[in-house]
LUMMARLO-683551 format. One record per residue (C-alpha): residue in three letters; x, y, z. Coordinates in Angstrom, 3 decimals, decimal comma, always signed. Layout:
<sites>
@residu=ALA; c1=X; c2=Y; c3=Z $
...
</sites>
This chain:
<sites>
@residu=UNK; c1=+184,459; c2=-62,472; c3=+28,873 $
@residu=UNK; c1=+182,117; c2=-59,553; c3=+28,702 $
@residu=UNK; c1=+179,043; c2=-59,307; c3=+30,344 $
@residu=UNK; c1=+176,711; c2=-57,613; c3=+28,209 $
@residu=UNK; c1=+175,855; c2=-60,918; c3=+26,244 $
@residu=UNK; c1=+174,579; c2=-62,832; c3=+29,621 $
@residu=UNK; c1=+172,914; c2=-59,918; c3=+30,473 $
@residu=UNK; c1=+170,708; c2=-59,260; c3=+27,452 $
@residu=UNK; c1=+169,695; c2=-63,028; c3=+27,651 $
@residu=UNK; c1=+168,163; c2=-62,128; c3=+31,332 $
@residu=UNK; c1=+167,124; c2=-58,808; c3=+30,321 $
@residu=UNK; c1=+164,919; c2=-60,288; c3=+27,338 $
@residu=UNK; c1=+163,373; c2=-62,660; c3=+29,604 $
@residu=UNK; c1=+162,648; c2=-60,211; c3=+32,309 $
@residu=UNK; c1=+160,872; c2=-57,812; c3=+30,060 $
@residu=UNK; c1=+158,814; c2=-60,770; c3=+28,882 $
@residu=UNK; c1=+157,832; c2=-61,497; c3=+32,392 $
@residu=UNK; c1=+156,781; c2=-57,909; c3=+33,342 $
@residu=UNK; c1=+154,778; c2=-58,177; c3=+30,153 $
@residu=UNK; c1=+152,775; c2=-60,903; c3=+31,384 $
@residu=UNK; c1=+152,071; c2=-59,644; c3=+34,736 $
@residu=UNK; c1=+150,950; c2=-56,457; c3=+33,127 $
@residu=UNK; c1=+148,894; c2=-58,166; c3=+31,307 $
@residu=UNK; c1=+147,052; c2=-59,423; c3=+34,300 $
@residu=UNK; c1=+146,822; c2=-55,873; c3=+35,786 $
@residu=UNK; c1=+149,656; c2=-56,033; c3=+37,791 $
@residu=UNK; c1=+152,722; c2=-53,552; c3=+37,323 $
@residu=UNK; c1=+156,369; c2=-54,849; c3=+38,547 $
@residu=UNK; c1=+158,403; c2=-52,374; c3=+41,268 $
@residu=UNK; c1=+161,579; c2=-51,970; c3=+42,388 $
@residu=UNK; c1=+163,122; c2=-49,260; c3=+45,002 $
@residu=UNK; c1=+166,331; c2=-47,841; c3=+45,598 $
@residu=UNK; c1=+167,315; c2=-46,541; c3=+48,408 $
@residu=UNK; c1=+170,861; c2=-44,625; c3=+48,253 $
@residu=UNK; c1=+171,991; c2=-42,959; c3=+51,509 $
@residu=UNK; c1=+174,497; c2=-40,108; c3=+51,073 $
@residu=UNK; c1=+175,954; c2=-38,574; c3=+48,055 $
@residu=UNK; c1=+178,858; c2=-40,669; c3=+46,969 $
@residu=UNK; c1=+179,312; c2=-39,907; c3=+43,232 $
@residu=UNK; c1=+180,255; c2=-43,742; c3=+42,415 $
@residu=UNK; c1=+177,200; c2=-45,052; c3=+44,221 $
@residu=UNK; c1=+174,698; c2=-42,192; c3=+42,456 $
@residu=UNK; c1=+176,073; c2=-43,563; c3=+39,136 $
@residu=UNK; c1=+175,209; c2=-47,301; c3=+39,856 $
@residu=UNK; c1=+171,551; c2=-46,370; c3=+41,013 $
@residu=UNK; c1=+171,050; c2=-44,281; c3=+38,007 $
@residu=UNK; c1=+172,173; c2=-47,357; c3=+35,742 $
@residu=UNK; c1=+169,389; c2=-49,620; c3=+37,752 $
@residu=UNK; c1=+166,506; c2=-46,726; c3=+36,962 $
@residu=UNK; c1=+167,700; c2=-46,602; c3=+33,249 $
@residu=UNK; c1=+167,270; c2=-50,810; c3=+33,497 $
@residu=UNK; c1=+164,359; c2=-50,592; c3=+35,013 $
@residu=UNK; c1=+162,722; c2=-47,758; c3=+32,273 $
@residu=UNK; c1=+163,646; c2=-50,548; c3=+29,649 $
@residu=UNK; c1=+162,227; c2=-53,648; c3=+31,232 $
@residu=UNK; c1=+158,860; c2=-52,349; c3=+31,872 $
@residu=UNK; c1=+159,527; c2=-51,626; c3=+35,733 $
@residu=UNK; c1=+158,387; c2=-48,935; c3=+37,741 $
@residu=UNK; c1=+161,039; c2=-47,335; c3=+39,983 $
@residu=UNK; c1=+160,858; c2=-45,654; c3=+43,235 $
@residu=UNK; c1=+164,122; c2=-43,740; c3=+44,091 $
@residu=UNK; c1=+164,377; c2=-42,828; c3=+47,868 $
@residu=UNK; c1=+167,810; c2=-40,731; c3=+49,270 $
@residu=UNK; c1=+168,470; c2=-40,074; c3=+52,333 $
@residu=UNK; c1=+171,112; c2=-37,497; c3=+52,623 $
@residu=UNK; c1=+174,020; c2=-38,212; c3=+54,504 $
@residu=UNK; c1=+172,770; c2=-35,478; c3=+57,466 $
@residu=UNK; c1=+170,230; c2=-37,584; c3=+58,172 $
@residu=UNK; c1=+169,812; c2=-40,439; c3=+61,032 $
@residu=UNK; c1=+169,864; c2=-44,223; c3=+60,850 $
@residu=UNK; c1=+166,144; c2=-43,662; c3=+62,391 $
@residu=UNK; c1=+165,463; c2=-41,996; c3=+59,286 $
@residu=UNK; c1=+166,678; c2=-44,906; c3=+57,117 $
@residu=UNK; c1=+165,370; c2=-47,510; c3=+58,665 $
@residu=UNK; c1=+161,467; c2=-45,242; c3=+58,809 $
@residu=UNK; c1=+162,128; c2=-45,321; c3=+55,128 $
@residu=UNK; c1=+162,427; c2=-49,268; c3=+54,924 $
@residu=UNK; c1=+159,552; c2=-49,540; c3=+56,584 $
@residu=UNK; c1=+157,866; c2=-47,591; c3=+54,530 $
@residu=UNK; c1=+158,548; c2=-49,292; c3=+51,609 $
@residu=UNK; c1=+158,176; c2=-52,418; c3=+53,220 $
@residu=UNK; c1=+154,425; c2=-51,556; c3=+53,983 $
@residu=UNK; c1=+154,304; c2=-50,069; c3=+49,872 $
@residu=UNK; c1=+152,147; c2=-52,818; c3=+48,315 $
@residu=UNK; c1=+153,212; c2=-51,454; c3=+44,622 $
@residu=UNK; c1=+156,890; c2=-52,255; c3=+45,777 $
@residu=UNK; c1=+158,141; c2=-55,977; c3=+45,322 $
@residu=UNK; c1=+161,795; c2=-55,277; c3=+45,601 $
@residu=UNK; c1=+164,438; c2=-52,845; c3=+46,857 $
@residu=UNK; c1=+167,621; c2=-52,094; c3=+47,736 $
@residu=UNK; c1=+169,947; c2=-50,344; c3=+50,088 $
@residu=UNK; c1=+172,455; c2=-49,184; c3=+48,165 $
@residu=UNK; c1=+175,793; c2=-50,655; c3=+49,475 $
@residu=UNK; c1=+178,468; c2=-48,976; c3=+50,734 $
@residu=UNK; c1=+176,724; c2=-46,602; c3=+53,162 $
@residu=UNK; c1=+178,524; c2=-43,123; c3=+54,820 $
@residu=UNK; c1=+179,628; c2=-43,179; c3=+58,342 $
@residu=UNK; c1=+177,593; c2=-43,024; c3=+60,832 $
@residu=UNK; c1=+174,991; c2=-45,442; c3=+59,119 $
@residu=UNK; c1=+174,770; c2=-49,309; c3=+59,633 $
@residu=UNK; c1=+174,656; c2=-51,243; c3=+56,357 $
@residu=UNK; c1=+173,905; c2=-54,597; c3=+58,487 $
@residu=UNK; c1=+170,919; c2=-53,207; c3=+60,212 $
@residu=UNK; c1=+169,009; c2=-51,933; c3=+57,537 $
@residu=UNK; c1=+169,220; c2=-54,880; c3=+55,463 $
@residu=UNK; c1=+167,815; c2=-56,666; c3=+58,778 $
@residu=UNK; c1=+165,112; c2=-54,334; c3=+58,694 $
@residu=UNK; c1=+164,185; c2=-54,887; c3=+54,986 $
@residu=UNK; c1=+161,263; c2=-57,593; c3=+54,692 $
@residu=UNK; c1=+163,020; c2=-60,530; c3=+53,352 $
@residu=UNK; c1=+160,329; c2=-61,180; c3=+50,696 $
@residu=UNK; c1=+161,440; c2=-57,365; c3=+49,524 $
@residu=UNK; c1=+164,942; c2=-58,057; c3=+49,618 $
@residu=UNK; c1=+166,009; c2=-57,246; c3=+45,679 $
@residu=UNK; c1=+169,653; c2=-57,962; c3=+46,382 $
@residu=UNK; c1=+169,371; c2=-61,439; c3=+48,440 $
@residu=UNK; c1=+171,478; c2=-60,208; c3=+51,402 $
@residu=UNK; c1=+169,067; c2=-59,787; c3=+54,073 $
@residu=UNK; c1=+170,494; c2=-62,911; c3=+56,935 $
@residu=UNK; c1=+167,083; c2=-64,768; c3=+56,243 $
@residu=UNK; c1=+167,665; c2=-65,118; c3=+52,659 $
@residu=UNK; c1=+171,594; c2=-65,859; c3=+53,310 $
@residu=UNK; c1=+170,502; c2=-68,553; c3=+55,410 $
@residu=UNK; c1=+168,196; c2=-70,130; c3=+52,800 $
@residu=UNK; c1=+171,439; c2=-69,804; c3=+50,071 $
@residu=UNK; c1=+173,752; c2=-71,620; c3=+52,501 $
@residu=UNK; c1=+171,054; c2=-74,082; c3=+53,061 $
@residu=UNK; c1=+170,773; c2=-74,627; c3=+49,093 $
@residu=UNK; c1=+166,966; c2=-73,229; c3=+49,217 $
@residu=UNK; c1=+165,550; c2=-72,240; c3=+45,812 $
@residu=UNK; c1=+162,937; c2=-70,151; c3=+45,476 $
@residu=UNK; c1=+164,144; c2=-67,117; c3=+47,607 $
@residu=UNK; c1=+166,235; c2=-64,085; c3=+46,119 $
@residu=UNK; c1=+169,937; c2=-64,684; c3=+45,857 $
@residu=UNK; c1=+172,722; c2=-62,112; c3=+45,557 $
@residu=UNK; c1=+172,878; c2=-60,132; c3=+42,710 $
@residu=UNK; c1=+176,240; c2=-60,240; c3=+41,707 $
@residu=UNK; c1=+177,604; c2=-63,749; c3=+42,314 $
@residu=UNK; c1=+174,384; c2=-64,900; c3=+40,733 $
@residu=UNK; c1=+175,948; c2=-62,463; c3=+37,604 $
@residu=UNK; c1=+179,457; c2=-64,402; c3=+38,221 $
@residu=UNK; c1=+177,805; c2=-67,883; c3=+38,076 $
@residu=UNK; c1=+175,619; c2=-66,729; c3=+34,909 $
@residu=UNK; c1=+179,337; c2=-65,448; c3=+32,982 $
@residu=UNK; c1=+180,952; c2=-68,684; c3=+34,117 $
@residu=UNK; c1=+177,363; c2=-70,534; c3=+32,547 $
@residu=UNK; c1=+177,413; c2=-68,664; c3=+29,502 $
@residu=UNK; c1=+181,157; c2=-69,000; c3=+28,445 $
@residu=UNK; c1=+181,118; c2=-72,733; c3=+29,242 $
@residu=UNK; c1=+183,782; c2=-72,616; c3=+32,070 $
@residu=UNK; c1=+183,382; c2=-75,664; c3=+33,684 $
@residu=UNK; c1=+183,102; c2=-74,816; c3=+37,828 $
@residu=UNK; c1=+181,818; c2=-78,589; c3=+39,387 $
@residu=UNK; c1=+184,947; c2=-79,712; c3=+40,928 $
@residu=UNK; c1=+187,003; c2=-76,938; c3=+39,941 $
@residu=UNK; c1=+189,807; c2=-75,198; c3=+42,111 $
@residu=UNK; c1=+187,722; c2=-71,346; c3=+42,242 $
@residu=UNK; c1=+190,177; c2=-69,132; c3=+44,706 $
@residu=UNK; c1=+187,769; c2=-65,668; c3=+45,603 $
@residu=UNK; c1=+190,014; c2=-63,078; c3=+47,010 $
@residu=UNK; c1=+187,728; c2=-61,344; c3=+49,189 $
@residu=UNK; c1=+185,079; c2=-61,933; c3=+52,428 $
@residu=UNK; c1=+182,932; c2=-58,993; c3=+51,907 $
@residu=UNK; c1=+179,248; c2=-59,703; c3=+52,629 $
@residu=UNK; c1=+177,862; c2=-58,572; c3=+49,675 $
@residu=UNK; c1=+180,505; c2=-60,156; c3=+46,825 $
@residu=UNK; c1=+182,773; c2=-62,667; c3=+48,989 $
@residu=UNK; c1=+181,264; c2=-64,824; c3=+51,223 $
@residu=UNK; c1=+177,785; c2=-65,525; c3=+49,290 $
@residu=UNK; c1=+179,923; c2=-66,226; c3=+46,424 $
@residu=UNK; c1=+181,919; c2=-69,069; c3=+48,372 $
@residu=UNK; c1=+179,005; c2=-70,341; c3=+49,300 $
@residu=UNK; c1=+176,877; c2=-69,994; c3=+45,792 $
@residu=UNK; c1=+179,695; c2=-72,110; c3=+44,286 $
@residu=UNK; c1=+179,996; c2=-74,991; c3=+46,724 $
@residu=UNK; c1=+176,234; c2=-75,187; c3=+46,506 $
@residu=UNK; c1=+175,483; c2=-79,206; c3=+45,003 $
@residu=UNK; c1=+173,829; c2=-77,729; c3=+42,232 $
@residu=UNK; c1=+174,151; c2=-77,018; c3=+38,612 $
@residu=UNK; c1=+176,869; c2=-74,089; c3=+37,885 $
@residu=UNK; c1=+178,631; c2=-75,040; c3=+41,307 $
@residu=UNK; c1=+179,430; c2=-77,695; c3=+42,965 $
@residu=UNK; c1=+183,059; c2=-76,570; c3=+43,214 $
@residu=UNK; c1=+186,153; c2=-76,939; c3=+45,597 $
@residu=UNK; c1=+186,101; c2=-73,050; c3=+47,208 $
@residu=UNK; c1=+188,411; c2=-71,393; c3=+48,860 $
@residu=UNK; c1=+188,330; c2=-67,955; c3=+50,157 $
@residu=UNK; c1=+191,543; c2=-65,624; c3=+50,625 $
@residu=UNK; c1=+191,744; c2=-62,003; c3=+51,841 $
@residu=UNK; c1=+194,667; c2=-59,691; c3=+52,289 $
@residu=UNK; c1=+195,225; c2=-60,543; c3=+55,443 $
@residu=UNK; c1=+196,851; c2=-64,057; c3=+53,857 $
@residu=UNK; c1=+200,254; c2=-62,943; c3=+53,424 $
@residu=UNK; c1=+200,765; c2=-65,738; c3=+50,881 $
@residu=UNK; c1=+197,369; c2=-65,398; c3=+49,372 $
@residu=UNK; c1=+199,231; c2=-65,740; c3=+45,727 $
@residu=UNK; c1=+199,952; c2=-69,507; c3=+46,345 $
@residu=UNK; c1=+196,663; c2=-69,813; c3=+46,332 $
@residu=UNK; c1=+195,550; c2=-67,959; c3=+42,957 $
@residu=UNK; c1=+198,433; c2=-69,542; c3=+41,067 $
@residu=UNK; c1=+196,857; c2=-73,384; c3=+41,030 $
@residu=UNK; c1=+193,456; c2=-72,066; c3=+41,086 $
@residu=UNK; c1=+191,295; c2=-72,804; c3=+37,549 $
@residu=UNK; c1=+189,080; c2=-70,066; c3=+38,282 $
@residu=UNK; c1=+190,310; c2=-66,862; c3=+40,046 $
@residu=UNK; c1=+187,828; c2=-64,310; c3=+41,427 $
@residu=UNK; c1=+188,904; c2=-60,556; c3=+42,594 $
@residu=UNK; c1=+186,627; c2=-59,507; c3=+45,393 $
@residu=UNK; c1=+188,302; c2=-57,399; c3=+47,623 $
@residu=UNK; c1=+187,780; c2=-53,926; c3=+46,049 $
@residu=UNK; c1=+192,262; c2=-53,351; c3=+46,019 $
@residu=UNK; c1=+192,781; c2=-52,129; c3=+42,559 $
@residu=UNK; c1=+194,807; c2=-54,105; c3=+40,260 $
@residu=UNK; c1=+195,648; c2=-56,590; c3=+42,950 $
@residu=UNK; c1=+195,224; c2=-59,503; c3=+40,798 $
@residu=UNK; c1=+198,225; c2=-59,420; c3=+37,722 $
@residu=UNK; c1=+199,400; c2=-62,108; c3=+35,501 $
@residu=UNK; c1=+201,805; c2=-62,809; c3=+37,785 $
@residu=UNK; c1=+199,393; c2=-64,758; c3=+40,296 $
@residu=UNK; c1=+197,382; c2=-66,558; c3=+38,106 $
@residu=UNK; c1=+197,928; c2=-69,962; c3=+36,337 $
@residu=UNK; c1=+197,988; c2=-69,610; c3=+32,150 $
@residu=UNK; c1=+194,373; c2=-70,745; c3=+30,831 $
@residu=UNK; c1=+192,754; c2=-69,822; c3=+34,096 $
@residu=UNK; c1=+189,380; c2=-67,854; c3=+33,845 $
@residu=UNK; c1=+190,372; c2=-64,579; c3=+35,937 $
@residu=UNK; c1=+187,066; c2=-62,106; c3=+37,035 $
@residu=UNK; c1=+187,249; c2=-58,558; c3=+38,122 $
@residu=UNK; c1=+184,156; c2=-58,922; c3=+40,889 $
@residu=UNK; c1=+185,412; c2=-55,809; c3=+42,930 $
@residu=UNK; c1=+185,765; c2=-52,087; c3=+41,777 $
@residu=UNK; c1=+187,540; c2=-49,172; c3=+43,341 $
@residu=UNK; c1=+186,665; c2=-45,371; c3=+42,044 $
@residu=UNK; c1=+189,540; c2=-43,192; c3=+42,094 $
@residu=UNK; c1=+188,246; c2=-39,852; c3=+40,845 $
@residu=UNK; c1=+186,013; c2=-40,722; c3=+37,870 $
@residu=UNK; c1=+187,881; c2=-43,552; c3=+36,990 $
@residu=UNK; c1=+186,645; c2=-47,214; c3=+38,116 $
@residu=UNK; c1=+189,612; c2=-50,147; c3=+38,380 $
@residu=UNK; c1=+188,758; c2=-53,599; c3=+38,632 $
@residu=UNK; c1=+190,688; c2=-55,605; c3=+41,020 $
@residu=UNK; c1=+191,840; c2=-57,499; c3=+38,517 $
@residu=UNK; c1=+194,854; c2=-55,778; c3=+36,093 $
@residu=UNK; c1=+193,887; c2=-55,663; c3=+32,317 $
@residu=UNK; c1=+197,486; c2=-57,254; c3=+32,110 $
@residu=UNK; c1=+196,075; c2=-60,781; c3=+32,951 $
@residu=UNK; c1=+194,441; c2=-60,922; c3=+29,609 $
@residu=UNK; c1=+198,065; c2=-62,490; c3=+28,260 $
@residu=UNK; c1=+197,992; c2=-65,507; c3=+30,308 $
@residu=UNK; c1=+194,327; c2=-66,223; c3=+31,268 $
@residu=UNK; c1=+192,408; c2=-68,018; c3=+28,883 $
@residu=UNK; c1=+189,371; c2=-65,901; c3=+29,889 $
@residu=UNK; c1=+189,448; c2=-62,638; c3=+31,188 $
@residu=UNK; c1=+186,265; c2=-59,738; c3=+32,644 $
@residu=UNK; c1=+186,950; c2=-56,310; c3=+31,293 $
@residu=UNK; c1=+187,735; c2=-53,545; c3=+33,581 $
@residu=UNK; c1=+184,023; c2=-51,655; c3=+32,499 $
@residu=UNK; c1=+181,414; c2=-54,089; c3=+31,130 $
@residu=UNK; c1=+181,807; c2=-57,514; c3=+32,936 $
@residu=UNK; c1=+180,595; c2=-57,960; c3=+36,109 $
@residu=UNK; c1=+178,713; c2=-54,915; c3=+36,786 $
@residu=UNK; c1=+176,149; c2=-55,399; c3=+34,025 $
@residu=UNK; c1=+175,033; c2=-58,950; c3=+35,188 $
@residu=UNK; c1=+174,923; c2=-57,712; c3=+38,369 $
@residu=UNK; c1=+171,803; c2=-55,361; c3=+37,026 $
@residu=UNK; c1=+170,700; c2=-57,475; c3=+35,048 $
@residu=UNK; c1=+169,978; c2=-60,183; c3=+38,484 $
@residu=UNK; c1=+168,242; c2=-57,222; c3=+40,481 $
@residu=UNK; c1=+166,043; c2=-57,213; c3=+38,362 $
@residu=UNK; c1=+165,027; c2=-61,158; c3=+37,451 $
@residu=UNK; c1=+164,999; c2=-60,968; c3=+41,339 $
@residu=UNK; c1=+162,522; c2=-57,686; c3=+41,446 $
@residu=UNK; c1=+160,416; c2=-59,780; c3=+38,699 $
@residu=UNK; c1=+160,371; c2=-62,889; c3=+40,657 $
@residu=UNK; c1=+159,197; c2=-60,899; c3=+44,036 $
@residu=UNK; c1=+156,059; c2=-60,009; c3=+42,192 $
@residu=UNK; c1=+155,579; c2=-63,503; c3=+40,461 $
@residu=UNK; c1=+155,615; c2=-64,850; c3=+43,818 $
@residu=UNK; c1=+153,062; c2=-62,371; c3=+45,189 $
@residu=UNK; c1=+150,615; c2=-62,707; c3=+42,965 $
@residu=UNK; c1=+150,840; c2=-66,697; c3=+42,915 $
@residu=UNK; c1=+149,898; c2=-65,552; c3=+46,827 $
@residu=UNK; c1=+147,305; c2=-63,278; c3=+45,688 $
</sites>
């Protein structure tokens, strides 16, 4: 179940939007804003400002080093918040020590937010509102699940996993009463010692929880669709939660490079592209 084919399908129609609003005068923007210098994090904003180059958007890239203040990062949001040739950004997630993740996104103007995690635009999800940004990667999830036909309206999906960026939107995302959802939820972390029950009956298993290789064949029901959400760096090697192993029994299966994290792109910017279709529909 790669990702690369779901996200060439948004990354066609994304550069086809940017074309049009070019074609009205009005370039598409997108910032990142990375705060320290962990390796793993450079190389995801790097991949977003190679995205960008091909799509047609212009890209802003902001660091703040890790010496630096939260007062500095959070001048820098407003900044950009103010920066009328910016429709979306990010703060690049995690965030050293010393920095709060939770109150910059606060900060962010929610009409800005590229990555649909600021608490206004979480609200709107929970409350099944279209039209605002959602998050970026279970909105790549939902698109895999789309494209490979995997049926998810009443389905048993077990996420292993509560983070706020992958975990919890993605619980609620899926019990949404819409198309591509609609399912029975449930949410496990590794603080359920018997957390395996629950991923053996599951027809959809999601690993969220950034614990390499957590998820084997040995916790997942035969013919289930298994997907590798979180990813854990050790050195310069990336490992998805989910063991390469499970490929035997699931009948679908994310790779351990090339699943989720390409979709995941691939949403950040549909959202950046919608930001500006929705500002100049406001003038």
């Amino acid at each position: 179940m790669a990702g690369a084919p779901v996200a060439e399908a948004v990354l066609a129609d994304v550069t086809e939007r940017v074309a049009k609003l070019a074609a009205q005068g009005r370039a598409v923007g997108l910032a990142t804003v990375l705060v320290g210098d962990d390796p793993a994090s450079a190389g995801y904003v790097a991949k977003k400002h190679e995205a960008c180059e091909r799509v047609g958007i212009v890209s802003v890239d902001v660091r703040i080093s890790a010496d630096q203040s939260q007062a500095d990062l959070l001048t820098a949001l407003r900044q950009l918040n103010a920066d009328p040739a910016v429709d979306g950004y990010i703060v690049q997630h995690p965030v050293p020590p010393g920095f709060d993740f939770n109150q910059a996104v606060a900060a962010m103007d929610p009409a800005k937010d590229a990555d649909g995690l600021h608490p206004t635009n979480l609200g709107l999800l929970a409350l099944g509102e279209a039209g605002s940004p959602r998050p970026c990667t279970p909105l790549g999830i939902q698109a895999m699940l789309q494209h490979y036909g995997i049926e998810v309206a009443g389905q048993d999906v077990v996420i292993v996993g509560r983070g706020p960026t992958l975990g919890r939107p993605l619980s609620v995302l899926l019990s949404l009463k819409e198309p591509g959802a609609n399912a029975a939820v449930t949410v496990v972390h590794t603080g359920v010692p018997d957390w395996a029950d629950f991923t053996r009956r599951a027809d959809i298993v999601v690993g969220a929880a950034g614990s390499p290789n957590m998820i084997g064949p040995d916790v997942i029901r035969p013919g289930s669709a298994v997907i590798g959400g979180g990813l854990t760096w050790e050195g310069r090697k990336a490992f998805s939660d989910v063991d390469e192993s499970c490929a035997k029994v699931a009948g679908w299966v994310t790779p351990r490079l090339g699943g989720v994290g390409v979709t995941t792109v691939a949403m950040l910017l549909r959202n950046t592209v919608a930001a500006a279709e929705r500002k100049a529909t406001l003038g």
